[in-house]
C-alpha positions as CSV (number, residue, x, y, z in Angstrom):
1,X,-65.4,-74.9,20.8
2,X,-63.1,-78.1,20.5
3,X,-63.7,-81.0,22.0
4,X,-61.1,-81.0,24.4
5,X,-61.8,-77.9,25.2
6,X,-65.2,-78.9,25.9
7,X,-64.1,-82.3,27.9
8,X,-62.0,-79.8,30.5
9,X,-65.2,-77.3,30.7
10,X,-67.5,-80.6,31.6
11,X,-64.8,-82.0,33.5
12,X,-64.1,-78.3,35.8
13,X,-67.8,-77.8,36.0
14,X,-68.4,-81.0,37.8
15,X,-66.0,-80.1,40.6
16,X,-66.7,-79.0,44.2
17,X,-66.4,-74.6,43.8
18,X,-64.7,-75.3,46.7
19,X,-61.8,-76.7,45.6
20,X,-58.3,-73.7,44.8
21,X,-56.5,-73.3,41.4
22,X,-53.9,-76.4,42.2
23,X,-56.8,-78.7,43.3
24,X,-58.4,-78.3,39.8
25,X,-55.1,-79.0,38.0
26,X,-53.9,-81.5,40.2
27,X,-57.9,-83.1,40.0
28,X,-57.6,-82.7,35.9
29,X,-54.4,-83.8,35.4
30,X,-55.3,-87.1,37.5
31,X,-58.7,-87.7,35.6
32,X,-57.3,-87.3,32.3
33,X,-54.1,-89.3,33.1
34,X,-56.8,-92.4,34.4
35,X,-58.8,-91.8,31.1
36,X,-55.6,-92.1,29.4
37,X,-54.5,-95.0,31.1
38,X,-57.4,-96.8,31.0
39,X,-58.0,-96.3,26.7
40,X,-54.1,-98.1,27.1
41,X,-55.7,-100.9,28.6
42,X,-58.8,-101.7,26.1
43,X,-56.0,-101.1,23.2
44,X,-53.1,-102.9,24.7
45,X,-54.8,-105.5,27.5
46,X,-53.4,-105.6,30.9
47,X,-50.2,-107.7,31.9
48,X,-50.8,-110.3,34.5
49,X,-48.5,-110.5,37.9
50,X,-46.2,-112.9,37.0
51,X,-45.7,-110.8,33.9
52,X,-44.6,-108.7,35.3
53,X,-42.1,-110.1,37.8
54,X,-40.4,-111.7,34.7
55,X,-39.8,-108.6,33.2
56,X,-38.7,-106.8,36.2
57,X,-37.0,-110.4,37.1
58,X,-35.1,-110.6,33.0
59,X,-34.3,-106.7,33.7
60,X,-32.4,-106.7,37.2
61,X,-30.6,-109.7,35.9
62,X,-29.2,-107.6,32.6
63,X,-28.4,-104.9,34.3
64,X,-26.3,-107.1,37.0
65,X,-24.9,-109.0,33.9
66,X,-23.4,-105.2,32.7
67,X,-21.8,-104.5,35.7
């Protein structure tokens, strides 16, 4: 079996058997989007909150200097 295969077997066998068809794709698509996310952030780093206004700040003003 492939490893991913595998992770998604691990990751449905640790659920609740109460839990319908769209809580397990709605509870794997969440878990593996997190994992995904947080890989991003020991490859990439995080930004910091100012950072981030800045950007959104530089942004809003380029898209007001196009209009």
């Amino acid at each position: 079996m492939s490893t991913a295969k595998a992770a998604i077997f691990d990751e449905i066998n640790s659920m609740p058997d109460s839990l319908d068809e769209s809580e397990i794709i709605d509870s794997l698509y969440h878990r593996f989007r997190l994992k995904q996310s947080r890989e991003s952030i020991e490859e990439y780093g995080t930004l910091s909150t100012d950072e981030v206004r800045d950007y959104f700040r530089e942004k809003r003003a380029k898209r007001q200097a196009a209009l």
